[in-house]
C-alpha positions as CSV (number, residue, x, y, z in Angstrom):
1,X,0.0,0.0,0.0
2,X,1.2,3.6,-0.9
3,X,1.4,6.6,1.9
4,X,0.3,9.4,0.3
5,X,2.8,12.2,1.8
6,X,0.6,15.1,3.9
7,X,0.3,18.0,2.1
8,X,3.0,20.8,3.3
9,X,1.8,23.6,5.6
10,X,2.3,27.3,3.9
11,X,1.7,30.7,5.3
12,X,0.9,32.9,2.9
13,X,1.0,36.9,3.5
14,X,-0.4,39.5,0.9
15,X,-1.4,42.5,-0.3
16,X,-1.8,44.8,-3.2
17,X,-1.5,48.4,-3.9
18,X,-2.7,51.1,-6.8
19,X,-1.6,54.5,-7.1
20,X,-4.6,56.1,-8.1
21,X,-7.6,53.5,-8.4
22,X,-7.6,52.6,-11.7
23,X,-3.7,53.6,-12.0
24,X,-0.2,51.8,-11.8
25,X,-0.3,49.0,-8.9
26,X,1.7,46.6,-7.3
27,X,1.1,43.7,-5.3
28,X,3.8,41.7,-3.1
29,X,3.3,38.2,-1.0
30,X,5.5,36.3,1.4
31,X,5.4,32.5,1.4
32,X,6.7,30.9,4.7
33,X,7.2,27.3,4.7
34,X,8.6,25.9,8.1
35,X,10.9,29.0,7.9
36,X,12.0,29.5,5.0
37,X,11.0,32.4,3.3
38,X,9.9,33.5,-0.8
39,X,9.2,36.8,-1.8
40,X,7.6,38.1,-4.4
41,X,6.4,41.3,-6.1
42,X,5.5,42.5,-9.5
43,X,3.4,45.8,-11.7
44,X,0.8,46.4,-13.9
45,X,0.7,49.5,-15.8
46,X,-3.3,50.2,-15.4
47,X,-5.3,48.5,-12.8
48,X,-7.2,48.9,-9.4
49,X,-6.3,47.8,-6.0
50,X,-9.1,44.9,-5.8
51,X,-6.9,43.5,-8.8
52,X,-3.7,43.8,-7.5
53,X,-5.1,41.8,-4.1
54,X,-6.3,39.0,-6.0
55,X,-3.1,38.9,-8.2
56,X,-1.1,38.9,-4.7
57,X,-3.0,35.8,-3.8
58,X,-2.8,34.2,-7.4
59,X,1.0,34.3,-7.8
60,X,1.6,32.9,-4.4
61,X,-0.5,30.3,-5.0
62,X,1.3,30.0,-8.4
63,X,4.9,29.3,-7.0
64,X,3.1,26.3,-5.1
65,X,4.7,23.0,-6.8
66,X,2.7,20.3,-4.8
67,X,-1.0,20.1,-3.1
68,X,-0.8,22.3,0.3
69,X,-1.9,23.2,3.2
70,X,-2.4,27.1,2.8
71,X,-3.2,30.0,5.4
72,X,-3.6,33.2,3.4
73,X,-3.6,36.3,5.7
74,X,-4.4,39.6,3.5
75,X,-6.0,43.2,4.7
76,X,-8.5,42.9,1.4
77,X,-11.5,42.3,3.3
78,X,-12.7,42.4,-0.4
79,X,-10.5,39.0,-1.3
80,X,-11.2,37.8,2.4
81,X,-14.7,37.9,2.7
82,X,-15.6,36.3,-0.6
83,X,-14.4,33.2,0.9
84,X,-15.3,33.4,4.6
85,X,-18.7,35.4,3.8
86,X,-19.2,32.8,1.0
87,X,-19.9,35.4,-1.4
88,X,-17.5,33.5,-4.6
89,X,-20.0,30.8,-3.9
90,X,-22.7,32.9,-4.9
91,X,-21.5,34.4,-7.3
92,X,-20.7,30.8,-9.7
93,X,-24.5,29.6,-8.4
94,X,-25.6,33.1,-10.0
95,X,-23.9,33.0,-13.2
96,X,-21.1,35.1,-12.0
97,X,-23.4,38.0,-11.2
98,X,-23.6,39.9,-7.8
99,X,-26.7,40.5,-5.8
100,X,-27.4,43.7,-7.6
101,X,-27.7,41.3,-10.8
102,X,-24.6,42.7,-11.8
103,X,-21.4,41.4,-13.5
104,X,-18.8,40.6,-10.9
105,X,-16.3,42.8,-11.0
106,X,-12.7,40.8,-11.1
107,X,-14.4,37.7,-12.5
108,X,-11.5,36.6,-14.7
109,X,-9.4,36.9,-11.6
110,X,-11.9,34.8,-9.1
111,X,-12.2,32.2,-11.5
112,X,-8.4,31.7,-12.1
113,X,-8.0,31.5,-8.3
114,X,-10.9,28.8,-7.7
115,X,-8.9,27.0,-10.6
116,X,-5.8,27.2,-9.3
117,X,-7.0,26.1,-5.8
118,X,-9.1,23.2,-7.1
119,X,-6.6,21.9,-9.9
120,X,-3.8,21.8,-7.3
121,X,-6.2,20.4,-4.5
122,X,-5.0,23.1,-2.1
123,X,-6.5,23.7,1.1
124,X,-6.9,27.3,1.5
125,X,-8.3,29.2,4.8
126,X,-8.2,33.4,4.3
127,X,-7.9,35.5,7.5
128,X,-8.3,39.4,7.8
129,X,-5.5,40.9,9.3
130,X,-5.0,44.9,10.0
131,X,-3.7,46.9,6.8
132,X,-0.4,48.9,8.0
133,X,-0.1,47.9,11.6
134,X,1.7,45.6,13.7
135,X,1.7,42.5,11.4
136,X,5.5,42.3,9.9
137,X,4.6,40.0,7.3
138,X,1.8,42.4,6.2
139,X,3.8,45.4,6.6
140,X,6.8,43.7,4.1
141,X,4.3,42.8,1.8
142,X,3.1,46.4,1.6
143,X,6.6,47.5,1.3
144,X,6.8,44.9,-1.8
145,X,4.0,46.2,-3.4
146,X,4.5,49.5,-3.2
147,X,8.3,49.2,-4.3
148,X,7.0,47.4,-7.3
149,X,5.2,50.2,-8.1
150,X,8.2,52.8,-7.5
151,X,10.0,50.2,-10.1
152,X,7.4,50.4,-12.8
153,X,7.3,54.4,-12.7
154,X,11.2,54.3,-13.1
155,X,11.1,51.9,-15.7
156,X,8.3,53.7,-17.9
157,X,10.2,56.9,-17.2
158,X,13.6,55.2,-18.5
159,X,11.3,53.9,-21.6
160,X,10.0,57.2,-22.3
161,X,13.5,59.2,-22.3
162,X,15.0,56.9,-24.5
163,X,12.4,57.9,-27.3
């Protein structure tokens, strides 16, 4: 008989950040397995905050290799809440609209998360933490996001002298 292997325990710490809202934004996330640390960060020229949360999430997801056990901890109450208030489960039993009958904004964004979680049979748990306070992990993700946007004005600045 096989053992399957249990599924690896990651920490997961978010956030996302837009200068102006639609604008330039960056997002940044921290993955901590048993102590050992990733970091990542990246831009998008034109694009709102809600995006840039979700995108957070996405990409840290992304760098997962195997099946896991994930805690996602983010200040989007927006990203948090459709989880734990069960609102993305509404939302795919109503056709992707909202309770105002509305298109949900984001949708191609939600729907590549659910994927990625289901196709990689993670189990993922959100939790709200408190935007700019006394959570490190938040706080460096914040810094990463915001940095990625300082990067993207400097680089579309070099871009636009060289013409």
């Amino acid at each position: 008989m096989t053992e399957i292997a249990p599924k690896k325990k990651i920490t997961l710490y978010t956030d996302g950040a837009c200068s102006g809202n639609p604008g330039p934004g960056g997002w940044g996330c921290v993955l901590n397995y048993n102590g050992k640390i990733k970091e990542m960060s990246g831009h998008m020229p034109n694009t709102t905050n809600n995006r840039m949360e979700l995108f957070a999430v996405i990409s840290g997801l992304g760098a997962l290799k195997e099946a896991c056990i994930v805690e996602v901890y983010s200040d989007s109450a927006y990203t948090v809440n459709a989880f734990r208030e069960h609102w993305i489960d509404n939302w795919q039993k109503n056709g992707w609209m909202n309770s105002k009958k509305q298109p949900v904004e984001n949708s191609d964004l939600w729907k590549l998360l659910l994927h990625m979680i289901k196709s990689k049979k993670h189990e993922v748990t959100f939790h709200k933490v408190k935007g700019h306070s006394d959570n490190p992990w938040n706080n460096r993700c914040d810094e990463l996001a915001t940095s990625a946007i300082v990067e993207f004005r400097r680089l579309n600045t070099e871009r636009e002298e060289e013409k």
